[in-house]
C-alpha positions as CSV (number, residue, x, y, z in Angstrom):
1,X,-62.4,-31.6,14.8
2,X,-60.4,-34.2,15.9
3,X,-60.2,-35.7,12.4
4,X,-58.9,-32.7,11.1
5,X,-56.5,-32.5,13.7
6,X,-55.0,-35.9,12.7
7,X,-55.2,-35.3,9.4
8,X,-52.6,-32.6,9.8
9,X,-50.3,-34.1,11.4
10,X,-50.2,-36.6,8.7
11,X,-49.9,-34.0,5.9
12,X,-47.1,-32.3,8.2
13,X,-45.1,-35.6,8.7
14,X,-45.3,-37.0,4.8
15,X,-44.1,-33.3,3.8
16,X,-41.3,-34.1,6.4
17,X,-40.3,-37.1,5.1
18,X,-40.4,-35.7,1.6
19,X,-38.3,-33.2,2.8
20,X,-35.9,-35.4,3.7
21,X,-36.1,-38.0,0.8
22,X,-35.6,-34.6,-1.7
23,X,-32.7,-33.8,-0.1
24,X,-29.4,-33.1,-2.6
25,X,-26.2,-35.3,-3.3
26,X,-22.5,-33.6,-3.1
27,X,-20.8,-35.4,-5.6
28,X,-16.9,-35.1,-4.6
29,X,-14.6,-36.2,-7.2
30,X,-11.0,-36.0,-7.0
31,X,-7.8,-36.3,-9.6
32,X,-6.0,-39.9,-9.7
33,X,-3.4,-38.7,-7.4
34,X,-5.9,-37.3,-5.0
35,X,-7.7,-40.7,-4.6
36,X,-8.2,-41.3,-0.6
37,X,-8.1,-37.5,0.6
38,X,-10.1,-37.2,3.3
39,X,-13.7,-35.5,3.0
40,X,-15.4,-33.3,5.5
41,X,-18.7,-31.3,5.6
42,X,-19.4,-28.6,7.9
43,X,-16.6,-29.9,9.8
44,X,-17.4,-33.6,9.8
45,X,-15.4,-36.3,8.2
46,X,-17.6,-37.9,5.8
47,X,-15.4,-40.7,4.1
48,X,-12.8,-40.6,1.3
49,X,-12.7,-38.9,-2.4
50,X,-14.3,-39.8,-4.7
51,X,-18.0,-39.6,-2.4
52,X,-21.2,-38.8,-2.5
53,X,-22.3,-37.0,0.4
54,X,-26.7,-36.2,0.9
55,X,-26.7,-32.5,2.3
56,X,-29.9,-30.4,2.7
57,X,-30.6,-27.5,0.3
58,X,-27.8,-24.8,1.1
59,X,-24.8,-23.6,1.7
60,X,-22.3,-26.4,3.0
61,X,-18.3,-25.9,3.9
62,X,-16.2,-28.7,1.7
63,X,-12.3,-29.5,3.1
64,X,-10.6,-32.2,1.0
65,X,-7.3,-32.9,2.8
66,X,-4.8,-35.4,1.8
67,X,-1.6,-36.0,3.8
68,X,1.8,-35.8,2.1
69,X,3.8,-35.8,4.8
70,X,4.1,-36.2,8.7
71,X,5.3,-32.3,8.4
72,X,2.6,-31.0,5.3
73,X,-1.0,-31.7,3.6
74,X,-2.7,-30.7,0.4
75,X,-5.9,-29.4,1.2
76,X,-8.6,-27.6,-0.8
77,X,-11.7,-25.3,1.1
78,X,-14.9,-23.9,-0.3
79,X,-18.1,-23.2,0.5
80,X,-20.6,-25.0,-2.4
81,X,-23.9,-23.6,-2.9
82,X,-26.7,-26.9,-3.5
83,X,-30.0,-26.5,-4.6
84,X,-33.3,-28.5,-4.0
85,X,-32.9,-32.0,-5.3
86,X,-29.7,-32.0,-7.4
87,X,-26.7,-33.6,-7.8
88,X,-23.8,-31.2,-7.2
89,X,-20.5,-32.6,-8.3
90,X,-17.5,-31.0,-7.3
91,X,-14.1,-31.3,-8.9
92,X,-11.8,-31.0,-6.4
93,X,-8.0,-30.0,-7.2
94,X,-5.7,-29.8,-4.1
95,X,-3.6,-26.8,-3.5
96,X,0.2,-26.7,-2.7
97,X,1.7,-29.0,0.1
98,X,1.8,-26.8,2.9
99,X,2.5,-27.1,6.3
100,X,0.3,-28.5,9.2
101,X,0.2,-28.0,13.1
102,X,3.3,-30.1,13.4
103,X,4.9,-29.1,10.4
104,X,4.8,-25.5,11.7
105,X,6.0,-26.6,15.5
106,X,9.2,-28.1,14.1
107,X,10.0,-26.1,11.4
108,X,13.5,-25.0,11.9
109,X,14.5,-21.3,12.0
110,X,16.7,-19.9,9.0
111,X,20.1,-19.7,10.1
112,X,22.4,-16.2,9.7
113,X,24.6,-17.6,6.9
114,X,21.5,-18.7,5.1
115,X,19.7,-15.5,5.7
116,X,22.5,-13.5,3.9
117,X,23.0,-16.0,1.3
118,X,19.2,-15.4,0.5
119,X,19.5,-11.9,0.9
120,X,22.8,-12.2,-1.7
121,X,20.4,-14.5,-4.2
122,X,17.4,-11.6,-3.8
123,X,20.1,-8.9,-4.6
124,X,21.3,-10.6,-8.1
125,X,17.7,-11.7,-8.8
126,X,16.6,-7.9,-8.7
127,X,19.2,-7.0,-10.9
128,X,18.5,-9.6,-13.4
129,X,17.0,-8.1,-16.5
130,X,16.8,-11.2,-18.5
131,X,14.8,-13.4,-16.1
132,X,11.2,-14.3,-16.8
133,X,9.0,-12.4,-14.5
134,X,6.9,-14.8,-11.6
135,X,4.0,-14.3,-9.5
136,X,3.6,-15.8,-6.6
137,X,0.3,-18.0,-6.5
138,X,-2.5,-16.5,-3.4
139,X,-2.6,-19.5,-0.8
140,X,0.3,-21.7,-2.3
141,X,4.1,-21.8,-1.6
142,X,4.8,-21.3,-5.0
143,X,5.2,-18.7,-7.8
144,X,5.0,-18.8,-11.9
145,X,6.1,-16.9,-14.9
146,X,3.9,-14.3,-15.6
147,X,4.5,-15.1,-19.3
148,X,5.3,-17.7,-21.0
149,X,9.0,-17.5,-21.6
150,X,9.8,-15.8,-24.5
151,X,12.1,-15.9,-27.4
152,X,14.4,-13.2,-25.9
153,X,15.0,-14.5,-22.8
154,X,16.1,-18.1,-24.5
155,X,18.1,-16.4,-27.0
156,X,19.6,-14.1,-23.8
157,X,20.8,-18.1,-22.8
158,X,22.3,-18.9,-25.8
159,X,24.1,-15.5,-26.0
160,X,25.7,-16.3,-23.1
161,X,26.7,-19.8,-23.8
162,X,23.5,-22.0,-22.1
163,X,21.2,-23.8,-23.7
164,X,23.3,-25.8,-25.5
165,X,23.1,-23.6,-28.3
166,X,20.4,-24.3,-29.7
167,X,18.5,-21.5,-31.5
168,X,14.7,-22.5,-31.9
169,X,13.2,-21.3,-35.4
170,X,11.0,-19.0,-35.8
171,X,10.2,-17.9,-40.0
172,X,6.6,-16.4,-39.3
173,X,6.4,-13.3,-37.3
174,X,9.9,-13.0,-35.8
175,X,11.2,-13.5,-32.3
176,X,11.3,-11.0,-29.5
177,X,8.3,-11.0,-27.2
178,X,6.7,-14.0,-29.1
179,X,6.7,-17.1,-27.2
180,X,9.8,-19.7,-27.5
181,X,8.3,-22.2,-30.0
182,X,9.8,-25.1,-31.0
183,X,11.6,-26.5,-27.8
184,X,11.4,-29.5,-25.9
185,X,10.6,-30.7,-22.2
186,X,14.8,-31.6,-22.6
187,X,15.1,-28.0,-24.2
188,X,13.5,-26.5,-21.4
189,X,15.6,-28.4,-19.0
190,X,18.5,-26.5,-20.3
191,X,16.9,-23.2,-20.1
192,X,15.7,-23.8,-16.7
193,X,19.6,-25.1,-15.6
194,X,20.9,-22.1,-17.1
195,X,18.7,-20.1,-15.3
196,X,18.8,-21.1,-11.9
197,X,22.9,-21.6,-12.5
198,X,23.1,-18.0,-13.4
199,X,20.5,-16.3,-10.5
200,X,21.5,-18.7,-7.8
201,X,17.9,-19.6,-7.7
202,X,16.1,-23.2,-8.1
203,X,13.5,-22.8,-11.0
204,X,11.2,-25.8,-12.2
205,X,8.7,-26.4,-14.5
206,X,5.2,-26.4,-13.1
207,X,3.5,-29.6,-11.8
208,X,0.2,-30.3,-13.5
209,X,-1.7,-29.4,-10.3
210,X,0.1,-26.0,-9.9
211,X,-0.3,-25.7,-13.5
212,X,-4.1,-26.1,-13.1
213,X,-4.5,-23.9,-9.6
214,X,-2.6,-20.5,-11.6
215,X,-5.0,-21.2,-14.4
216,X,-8.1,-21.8,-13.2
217,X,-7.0,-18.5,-10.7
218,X,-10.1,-19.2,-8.1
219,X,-12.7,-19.8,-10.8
220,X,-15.2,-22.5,-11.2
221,X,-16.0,-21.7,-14.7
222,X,-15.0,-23.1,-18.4
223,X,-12.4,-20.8,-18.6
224,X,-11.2,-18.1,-16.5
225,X,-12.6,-15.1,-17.9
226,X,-16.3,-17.2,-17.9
227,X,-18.6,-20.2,-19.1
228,X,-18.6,-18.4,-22.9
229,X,-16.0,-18.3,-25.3
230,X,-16.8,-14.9,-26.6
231,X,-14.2,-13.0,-28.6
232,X,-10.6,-11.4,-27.3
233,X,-10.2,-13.6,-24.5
234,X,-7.4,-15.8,-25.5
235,X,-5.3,-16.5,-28.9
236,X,-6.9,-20.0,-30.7
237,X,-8.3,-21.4,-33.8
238,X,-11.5,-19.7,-33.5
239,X,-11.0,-17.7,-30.1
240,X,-11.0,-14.2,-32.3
241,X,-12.4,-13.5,-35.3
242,X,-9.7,-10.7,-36.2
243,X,-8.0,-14.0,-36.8
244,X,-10.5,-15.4,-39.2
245,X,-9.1,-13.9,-42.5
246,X,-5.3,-15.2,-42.1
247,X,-2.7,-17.6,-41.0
248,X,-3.1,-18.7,-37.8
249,X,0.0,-17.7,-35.5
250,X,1.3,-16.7,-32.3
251,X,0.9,-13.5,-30.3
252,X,3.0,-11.6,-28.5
253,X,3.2,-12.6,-24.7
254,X,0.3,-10.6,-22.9
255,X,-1.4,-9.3,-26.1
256,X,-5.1,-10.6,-24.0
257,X,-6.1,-10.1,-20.7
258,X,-4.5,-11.8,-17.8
259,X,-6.6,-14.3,-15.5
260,X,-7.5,-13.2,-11.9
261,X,-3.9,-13.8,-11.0
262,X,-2.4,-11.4,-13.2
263,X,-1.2,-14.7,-15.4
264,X,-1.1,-14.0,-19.0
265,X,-2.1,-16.9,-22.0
266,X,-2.5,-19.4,-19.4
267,X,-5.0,-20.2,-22.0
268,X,-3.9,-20.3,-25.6
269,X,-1.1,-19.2,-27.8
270,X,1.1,-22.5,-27.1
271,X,1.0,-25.4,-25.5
272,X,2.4,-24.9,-22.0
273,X,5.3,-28.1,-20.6
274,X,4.4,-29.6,-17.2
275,X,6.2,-31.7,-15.5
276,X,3.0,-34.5,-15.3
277,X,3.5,-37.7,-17.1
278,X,0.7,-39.0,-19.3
279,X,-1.5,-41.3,-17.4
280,X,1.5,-42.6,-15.2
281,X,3.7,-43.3,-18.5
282,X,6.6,-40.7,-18.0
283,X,7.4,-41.4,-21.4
284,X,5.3,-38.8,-22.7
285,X,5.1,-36.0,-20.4
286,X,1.9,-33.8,-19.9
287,X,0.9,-30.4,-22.2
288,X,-1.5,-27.6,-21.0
289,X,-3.5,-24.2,-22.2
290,X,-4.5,-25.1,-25.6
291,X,-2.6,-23.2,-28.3
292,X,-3.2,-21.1,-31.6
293,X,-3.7,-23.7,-33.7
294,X,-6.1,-25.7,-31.8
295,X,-10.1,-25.2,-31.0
296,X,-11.2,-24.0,-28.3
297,X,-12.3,-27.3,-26.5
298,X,-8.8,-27.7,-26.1
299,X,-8.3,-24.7,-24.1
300,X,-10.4,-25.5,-20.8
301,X,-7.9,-25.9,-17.6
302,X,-9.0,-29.8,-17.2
303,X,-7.6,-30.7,-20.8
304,X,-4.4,-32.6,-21.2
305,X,-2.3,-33.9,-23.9
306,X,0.8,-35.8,-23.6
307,X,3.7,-35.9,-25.8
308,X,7.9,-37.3,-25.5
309,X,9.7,-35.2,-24.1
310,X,12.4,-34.9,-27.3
311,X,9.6,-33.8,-29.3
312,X,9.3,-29.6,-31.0
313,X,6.7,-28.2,-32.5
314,X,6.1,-24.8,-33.3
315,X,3.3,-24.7,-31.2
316,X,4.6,-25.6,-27.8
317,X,6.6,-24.0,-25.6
318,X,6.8,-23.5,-21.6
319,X,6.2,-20.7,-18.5
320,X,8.8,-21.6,-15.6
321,X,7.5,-21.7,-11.9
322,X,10.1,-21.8,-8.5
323,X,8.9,-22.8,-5.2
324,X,8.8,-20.1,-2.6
325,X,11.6,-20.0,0.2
């Protein structure tokens, strides 16, 4: 009896320590900016992106926080389902800078004048029936263009003397609601200075990182709307077979459905301007979202391309986003 006693407790501590040897790795990997955030599990610090962490089978709370400031970090939070004996890798993207404890303790309050110059701004923003339509992004301190900006709101700047006059060409399908083809990252410059001249209000181009939080829109898959291509989900050489029997053009802004943010062709239809430079050379400056003419491995949120910033093509155009007072 004994025997068997001891024999137990040897089974019970070798499945123990199998356990233990089986448990899974959390493979943290971070963007070439993001190199050094800080890593913490279940509210421990672990080390520094990129990592690999051993965590038991289950659910386990990722932060990844890097400091930008004494005032504001980037962080990004979620909760990561591991299995029995796998290698989980998670690519982290950062959100927005926002602000921390101290940032939020000495953040000054809005004076009077300012609050009635913003109120002024909001007034002549409302009224503005040529300005691209933005969303503000869940979680961030920014918003973007719920379309891509579209040939009649550049040819609204050139009508009223921006833009340097310059009238992008369009022989296929028209203008109107199609998306501006055919500009530059300097084209877009002038649209944007235009813009923000004529509203009172400061718009950008997108950062590749708030570029890649709208479109991705809190999803882990391929592409927003799943893992699978299917059909109707976006506007690309092979993305619809409606498409199959003739020339491969644009769309119409918001002729598919719009990711979980309400963001149309983040996806697709043109090649979206960031304001990233191509592997730290800001000669070429970074590309998004795929486009018509391209397949659709092109159109995942992780893929970049990088062109000069003089460059048009009819394929490429841009989606303006504006930082949130």
């Amino acid at each position: 009896m004994k025997l068997i006693y001891l024999l137990f407790l040897f089974v019970l501590a070798a499945s123990a320590s199998n356990a233990y040897a089986a448990d899974s790795i959390l493979r943290v990997v971070c963007a070439v900016d993001d190199v050094g955030a800080e890593v913490s599990v279940n509210g421990k610090f672990k080390g520094e992106c990129p990592l690999d962490i051993k965590v038991p089978m289950g659910t386990v709370k990722l932060k990844v926080q890097k400091k930008v400031d004494a005032f504001s970090d980037r962080i990004f939070e979620q909760k990561i389902r591991v299995d029995y004996a796998v290698v989980k890798r998670v690519d982290v993207i950062l959100g927005a800078p926002t602000l921390n404890v101290e940032g939020k303790r000495v953040k000054p309050e809005q004076s009077k004048i300012s609050k009635i110059q913003e109120k002024s701004a909001e007034k002549k923003l409302k009224a503005c029936t040529f300005c691209p339509e933005m969303v503000p992004i869940p979680g961030t301190d920014f918003e973007i263009g719920k379309y891509t900006v579209t040939f009649d709101e550049w040819d609204a700047c050139v009508a009223d003397g921006g833009c340097n006059g310059y009238m992008p060409v369009q022989e296929e399908i028209g203008r109107g609601l199609q998306p501006v083809i055919n500009v530059s990252w300097n084209d877009a410059q002038s649209y944007i200075e235009w813009l923000s001249n004529k509203t009172g209000k400061h718009y950008r181009l997108p950062s590749e990182s708030e570029w890649q939080i709208a479109a991705r829109a809190g999803t882990t898959t391929q592409y927003y709307w799943g893992n699978e291509l299917g059909f109707k989900n976006a506007n690309c050489r092979g993305c619809d077979n409606n498409y199959d029997k003739k020339k491969y053009t644009t769309t119409e802004v918001g002729s598919y459905k719009p990711n979980p943010y309400g963001l149309y062709d983040m996806l697709g239809n043109v090649w979206q301007w960031t304001d990233g430079c191509r592997e730290g050379d800001c000669a070429k400056l970074v590309l998004r979202g795929g486009s018509f003419e391209y397949e659709p491995e092109y159109l995942t949120a992780r893929y970049r391309e990088g062109i000069e910033a003089t460059e048009r093509i009819n394929n490429l155009g841009f989606r303006l986003a504006r930082t949130l007072p």
